[in-house]
N, CA, C and O atoms as a GROMACS GRO file, in nm:
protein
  384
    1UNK      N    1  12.713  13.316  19.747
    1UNK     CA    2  12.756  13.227  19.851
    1UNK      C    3  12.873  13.289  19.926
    1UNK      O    4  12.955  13.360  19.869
    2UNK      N    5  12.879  13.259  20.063
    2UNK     CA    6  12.995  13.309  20.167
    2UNK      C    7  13.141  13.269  20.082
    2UNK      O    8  13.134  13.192  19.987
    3UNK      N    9  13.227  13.307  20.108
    3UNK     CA   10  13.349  13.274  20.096
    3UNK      C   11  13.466  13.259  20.152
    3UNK      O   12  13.515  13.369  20.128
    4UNK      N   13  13.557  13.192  20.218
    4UNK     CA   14  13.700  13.222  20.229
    4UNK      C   15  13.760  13.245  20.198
    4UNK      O   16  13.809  13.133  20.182
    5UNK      N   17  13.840  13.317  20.155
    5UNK     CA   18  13.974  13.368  20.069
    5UNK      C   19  14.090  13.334  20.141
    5UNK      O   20  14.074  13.386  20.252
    6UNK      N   21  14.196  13.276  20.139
    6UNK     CA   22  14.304  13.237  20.208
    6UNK      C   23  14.379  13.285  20.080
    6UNK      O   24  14.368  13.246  19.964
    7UNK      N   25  14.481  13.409  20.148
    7UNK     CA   26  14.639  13.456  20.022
    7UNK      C   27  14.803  13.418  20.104
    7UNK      O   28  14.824  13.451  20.221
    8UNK      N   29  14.871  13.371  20.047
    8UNK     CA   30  14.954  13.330  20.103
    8UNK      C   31  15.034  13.427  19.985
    8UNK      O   32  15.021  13.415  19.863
    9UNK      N   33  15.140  13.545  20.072
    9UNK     CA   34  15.218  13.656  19.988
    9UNK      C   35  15.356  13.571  20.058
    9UNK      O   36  15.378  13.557  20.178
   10UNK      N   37  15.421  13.532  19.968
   10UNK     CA   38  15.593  13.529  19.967
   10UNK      C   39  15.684  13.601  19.922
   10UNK      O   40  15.671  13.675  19.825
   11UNK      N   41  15.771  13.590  19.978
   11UNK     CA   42  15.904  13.679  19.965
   11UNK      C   43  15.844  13.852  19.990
   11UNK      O   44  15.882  13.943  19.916
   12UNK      N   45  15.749  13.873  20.105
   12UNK     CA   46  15.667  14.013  20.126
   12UNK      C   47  15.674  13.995  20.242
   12UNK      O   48  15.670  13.881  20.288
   13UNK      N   49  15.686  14.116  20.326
   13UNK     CA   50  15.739  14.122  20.470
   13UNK      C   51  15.549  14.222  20.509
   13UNK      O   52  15.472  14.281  20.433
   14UNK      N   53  15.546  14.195  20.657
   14UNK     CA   54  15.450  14.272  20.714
   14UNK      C   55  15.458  14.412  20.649
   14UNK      O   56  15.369  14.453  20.574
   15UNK      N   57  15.570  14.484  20.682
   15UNK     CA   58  15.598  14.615  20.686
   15UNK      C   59  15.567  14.660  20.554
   15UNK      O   60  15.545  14.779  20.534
   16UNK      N   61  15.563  14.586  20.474
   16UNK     CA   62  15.498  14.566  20.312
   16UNK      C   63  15.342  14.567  20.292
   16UNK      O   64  15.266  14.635  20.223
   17UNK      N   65  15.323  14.455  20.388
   17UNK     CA   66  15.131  14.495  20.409
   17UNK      C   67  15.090  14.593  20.447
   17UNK      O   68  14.994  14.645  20.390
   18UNK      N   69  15.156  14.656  20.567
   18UNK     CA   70  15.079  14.740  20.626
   18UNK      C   71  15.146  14.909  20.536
   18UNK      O   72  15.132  15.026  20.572
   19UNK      N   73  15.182  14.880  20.474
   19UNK     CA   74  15.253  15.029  20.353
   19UNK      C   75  15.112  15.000  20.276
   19UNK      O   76  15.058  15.106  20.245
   20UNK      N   77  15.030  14.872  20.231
   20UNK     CA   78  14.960  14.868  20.124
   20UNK      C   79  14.834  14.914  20.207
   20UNK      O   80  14.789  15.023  20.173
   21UNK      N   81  14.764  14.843  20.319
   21UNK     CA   82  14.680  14.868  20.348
   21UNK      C   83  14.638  14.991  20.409
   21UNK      O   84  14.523  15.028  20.434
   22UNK      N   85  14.760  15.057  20.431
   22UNK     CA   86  14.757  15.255  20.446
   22UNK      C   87  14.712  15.288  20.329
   22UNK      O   88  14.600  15.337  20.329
   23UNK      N   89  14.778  15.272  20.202
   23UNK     CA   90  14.761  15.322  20.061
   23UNK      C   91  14.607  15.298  20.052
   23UNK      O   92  14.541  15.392  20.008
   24UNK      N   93  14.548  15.195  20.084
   24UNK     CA   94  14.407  15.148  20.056
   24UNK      C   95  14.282  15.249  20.153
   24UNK      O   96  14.162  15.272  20.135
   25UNK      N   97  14.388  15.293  20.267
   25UNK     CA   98  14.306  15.427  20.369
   25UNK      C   99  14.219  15.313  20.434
   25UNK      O  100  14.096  15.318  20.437
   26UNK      N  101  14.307  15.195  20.494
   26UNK     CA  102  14.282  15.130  20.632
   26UNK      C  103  14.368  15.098  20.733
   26UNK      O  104  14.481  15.050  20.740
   27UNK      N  105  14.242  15.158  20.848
   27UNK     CA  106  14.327  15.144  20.953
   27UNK      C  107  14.353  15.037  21.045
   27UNK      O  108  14.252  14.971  21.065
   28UNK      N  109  14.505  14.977  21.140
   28UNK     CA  110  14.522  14.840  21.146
   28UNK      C  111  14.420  14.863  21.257
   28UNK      O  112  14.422  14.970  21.317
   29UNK      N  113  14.319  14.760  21.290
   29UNK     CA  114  14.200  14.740  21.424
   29UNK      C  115  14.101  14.814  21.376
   29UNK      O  116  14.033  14.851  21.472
   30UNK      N  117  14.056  14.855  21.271
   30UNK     CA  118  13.954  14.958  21.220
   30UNK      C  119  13.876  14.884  21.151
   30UNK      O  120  13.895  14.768  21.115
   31UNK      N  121  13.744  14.986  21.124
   31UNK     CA  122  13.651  14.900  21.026
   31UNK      C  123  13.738  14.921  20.878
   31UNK      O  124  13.831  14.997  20.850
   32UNK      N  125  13.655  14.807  20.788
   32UNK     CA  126  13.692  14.830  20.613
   32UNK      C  127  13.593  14.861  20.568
   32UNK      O  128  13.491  14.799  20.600
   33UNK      N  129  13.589  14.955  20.490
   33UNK     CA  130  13.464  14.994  20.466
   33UNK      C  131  13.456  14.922  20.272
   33UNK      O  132  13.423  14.994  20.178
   34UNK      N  133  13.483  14.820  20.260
   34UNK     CA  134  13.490  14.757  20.128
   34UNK      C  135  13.364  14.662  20.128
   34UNK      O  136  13.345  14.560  20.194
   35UNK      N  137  13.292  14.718  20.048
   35UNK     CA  138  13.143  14.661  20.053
   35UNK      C  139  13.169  14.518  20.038
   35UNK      O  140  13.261  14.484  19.964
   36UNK      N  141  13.095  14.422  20.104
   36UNK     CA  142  13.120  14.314  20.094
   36UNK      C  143  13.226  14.185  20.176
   36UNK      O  144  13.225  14.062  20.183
   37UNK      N  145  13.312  14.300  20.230
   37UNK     CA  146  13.412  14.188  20.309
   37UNK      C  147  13.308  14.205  20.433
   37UNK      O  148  13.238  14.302  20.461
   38UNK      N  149  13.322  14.073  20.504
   38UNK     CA  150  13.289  14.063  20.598
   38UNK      C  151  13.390  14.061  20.740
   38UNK      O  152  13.368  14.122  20.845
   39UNK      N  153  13.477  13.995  20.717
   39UNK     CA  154  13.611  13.976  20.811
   39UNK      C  155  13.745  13.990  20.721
   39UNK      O  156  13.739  13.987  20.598
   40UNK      N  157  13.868  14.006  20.793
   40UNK     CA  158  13.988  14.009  20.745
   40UNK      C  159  14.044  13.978  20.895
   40UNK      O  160  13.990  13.982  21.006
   41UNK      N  161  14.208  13.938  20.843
   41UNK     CA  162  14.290  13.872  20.954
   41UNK      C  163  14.457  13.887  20.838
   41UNK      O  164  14.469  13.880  20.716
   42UNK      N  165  14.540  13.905  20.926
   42UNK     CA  166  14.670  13.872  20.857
   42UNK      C  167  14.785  13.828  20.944
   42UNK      O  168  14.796  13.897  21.045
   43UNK      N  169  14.887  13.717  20.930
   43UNK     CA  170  14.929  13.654  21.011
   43UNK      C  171  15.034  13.674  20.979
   43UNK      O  172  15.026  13.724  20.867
   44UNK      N  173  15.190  13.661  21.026
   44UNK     CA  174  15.332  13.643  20.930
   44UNK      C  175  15.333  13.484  20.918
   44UNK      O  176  15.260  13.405  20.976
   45UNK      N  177  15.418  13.461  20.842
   45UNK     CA  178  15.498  13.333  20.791
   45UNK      C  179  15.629  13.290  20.801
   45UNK      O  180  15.694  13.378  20.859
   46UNK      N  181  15.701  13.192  20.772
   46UNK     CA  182  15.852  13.234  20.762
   46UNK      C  183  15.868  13.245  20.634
   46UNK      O  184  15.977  13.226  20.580
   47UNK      N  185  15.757  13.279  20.568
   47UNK     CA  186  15.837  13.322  20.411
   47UNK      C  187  15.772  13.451  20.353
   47UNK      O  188  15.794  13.500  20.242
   48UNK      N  189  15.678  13.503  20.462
   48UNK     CA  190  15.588  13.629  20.428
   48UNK      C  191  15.488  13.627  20.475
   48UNK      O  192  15.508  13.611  20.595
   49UNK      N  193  15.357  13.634  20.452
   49UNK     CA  194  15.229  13.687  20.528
   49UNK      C  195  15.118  13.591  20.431
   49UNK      O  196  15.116  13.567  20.311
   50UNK      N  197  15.031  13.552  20.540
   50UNK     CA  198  14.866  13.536  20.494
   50UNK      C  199  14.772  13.596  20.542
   50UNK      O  200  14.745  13.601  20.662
   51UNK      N  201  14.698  13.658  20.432
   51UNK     CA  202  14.597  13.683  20.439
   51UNK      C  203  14.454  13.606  20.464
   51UNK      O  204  14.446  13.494  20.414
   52UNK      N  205  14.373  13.642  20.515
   52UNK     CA  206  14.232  13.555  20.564
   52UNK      C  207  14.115  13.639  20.557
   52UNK      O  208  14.093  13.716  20.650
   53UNK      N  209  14.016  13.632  20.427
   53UNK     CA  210  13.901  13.733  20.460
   53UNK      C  211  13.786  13.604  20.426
   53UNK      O  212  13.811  13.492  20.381
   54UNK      N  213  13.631  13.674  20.469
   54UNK     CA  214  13.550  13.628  20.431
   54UNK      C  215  13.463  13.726  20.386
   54UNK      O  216  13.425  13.830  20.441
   55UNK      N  217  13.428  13.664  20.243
   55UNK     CA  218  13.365  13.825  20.161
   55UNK      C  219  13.228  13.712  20.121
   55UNK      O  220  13.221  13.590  20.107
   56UNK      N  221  13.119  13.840  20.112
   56UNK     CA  222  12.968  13.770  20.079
   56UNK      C  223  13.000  13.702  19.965
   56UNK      O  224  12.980  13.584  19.992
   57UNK      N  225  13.034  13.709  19.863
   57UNK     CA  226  13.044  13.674  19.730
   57UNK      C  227  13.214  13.646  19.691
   57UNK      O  228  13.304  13.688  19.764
   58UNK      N  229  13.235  13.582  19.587
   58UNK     CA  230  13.346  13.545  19.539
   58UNK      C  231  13.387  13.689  19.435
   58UNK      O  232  13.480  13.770  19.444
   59UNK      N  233  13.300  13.680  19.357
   59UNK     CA  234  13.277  13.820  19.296
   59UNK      C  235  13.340  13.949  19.343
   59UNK      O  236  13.418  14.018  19.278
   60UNK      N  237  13.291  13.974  19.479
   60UNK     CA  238  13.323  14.109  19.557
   60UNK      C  239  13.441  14.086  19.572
   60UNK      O  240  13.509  14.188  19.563
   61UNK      N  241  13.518  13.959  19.598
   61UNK     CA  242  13.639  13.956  19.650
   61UNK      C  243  13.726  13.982  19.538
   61UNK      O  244  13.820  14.059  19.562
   62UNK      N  245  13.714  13.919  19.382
   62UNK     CA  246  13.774  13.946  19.330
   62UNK      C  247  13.799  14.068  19.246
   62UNK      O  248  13.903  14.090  19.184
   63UNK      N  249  13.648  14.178  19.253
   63UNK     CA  250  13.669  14.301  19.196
   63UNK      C  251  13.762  14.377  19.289
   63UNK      O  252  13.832  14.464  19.236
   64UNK      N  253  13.773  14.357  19.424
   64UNK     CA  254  13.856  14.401  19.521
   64UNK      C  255  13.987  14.325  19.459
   64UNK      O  256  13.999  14.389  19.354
   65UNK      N  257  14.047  14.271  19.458
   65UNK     CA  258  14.154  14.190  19.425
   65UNK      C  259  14.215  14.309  19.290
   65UNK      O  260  14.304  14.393  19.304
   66UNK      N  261  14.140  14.282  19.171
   66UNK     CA  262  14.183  14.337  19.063
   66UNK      C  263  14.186  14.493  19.081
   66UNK      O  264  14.280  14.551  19.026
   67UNK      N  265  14.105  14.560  19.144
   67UNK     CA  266  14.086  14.689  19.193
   67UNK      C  267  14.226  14.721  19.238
   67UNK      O  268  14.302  14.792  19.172
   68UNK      N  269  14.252  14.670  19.343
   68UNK     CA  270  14.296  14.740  19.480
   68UNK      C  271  14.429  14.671  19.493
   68UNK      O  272  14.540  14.725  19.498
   69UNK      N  273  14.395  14.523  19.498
   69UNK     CA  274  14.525  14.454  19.589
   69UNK      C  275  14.636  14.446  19.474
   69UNK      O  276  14.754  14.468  19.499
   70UNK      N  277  14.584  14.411  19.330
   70UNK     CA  278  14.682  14.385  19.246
   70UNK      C  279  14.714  14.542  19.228
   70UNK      O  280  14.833  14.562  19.256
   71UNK      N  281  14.665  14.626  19.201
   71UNK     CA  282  14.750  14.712  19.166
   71UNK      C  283  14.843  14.812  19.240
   71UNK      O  284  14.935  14.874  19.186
   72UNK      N  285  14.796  14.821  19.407
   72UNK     CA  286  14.888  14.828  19.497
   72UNK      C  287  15.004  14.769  19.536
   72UNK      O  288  15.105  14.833  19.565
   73UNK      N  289  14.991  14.610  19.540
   73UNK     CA  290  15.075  14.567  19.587
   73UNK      C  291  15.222  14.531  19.476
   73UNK      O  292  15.326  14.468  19.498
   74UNK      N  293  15.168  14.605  19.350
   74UNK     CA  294  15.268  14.626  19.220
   74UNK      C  295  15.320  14.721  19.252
   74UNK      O  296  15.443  14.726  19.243
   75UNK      N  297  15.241  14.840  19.304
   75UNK     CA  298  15.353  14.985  19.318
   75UNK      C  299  15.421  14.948  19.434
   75UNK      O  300  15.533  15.000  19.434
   76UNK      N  301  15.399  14.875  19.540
   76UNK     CA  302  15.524  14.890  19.674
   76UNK      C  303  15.609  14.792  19.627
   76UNK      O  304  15.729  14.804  19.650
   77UNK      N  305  15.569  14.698  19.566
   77UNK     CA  306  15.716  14.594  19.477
   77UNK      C  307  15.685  14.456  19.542
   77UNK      O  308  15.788  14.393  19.565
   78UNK      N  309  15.536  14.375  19.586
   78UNK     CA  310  15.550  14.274  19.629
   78UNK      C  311  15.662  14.180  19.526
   78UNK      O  312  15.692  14.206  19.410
   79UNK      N  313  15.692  14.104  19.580
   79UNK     CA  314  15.777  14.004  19.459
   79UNK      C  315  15.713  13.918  19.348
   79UNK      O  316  15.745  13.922  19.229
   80UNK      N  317  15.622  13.842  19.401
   80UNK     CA  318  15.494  13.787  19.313
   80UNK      C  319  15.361  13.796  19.362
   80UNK      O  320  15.346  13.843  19.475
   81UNK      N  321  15.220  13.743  19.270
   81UNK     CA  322  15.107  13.753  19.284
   81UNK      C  323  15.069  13.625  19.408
   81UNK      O  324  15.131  13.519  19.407
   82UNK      N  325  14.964  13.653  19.509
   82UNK     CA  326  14.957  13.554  19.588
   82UNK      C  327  14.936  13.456  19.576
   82UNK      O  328  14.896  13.452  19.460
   83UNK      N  329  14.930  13.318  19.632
   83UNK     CA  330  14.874  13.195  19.608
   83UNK      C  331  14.721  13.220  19.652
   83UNK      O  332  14.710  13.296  19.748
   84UNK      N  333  14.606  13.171  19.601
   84UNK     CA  334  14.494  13.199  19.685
   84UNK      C  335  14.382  13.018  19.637
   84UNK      O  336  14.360  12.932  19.551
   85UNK      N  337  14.351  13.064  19.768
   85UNK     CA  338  14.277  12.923  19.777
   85UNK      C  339  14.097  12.987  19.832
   85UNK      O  340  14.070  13.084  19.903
   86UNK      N  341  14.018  12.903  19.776
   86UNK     CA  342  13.896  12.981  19.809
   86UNK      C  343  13.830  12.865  19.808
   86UNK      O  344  13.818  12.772  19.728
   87UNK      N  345  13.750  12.911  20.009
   87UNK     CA  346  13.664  12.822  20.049
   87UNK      C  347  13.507  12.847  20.043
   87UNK      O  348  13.472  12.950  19.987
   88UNK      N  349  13.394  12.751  20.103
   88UNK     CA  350  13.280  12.764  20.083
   88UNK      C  351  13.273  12.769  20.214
   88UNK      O  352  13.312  12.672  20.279
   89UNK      N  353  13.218  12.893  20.284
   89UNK     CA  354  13.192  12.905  20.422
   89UNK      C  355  13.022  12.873  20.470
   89UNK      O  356  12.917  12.928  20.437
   90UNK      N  357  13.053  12.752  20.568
   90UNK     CA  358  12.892  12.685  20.582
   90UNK      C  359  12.873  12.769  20.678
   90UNK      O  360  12.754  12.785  20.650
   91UNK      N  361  12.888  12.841  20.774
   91UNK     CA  362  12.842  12.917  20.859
   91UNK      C  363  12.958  13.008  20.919
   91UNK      O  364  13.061  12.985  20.856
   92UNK      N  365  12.976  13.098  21.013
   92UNK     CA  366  13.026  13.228  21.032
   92UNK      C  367  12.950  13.322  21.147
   92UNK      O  368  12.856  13.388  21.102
   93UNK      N  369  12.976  13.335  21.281
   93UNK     CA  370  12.947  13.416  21.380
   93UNK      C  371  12.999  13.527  21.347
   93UNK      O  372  13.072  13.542  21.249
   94UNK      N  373  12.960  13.635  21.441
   94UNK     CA  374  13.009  13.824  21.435
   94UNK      C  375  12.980  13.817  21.586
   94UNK      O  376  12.891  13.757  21.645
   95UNK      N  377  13.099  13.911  21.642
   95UNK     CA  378  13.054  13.980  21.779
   95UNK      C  379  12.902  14.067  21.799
   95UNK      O  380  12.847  14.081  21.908
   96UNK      N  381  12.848  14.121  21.666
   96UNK     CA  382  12.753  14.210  21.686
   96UNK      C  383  12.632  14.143  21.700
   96UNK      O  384  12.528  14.206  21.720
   0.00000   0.00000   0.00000
C-alpha cells in the first residue's frame, strides 16, 4: 500500500539536512534513485525541518530509514530520532 511518511527533525537545522542528503549522493532538485520512494519534499520549522515522502510500501521506507537515515543522521550529530507519522495515501498524481 502507498504511504506517507511525515518526519518532523528537532533541534536540526537545514544545513544539517542537506550535509546528510550529500552523504546519501543526492542531489537538491535531482532524481533519488532509492527504489521505492516515490516523492520527497523538506520544509524548515521553527524548531528544525520536516520531512515529506511517499514511498510504495511502508517496508521500503523503513529499510531506507534503518539503512541510511538513522545511521547518517548519527554521524552529522542530529540531536534526536524523528517524530514520524505514517499515512495511507488514497491516491497521488506525477508530472510524468
Amino acid at each position: 500500500m502507498t504511504i506517507a511518511v511525515q518526519q518532523d527533525f528537532k533541534g536540526v537545522t537545514l544545513a544539517q539536512y542537506d550535509e546528510a542528503v550529500a552523504k546519501m549522493g543526492i542531489s537538491p532538485g535531482g532524481p533519488h534513485s532509492e527504489p521505492g520512494l516515490l516523492f520527497h519534499f523538506v520544509i524548515g520549522t521553527d524548531d528544525g525541518f520536516r520531512v515529506t515522502d511517499v514511498w510504495k510500501t511502508r517496508e521500503g521506507f523503513e529499510k531506507f530509514a534503518r539503512e541510511k537515515i538513522g545511521p547518517i543522521s548519527r554521524e552529522i550529530g542530529f540531536s534526536a530520532p524523528p517524530s514520524i507519522e505514517y499515512l495511507d495515501v488514497h491516491n497521488f498524481n506525477t508530472a510524468g
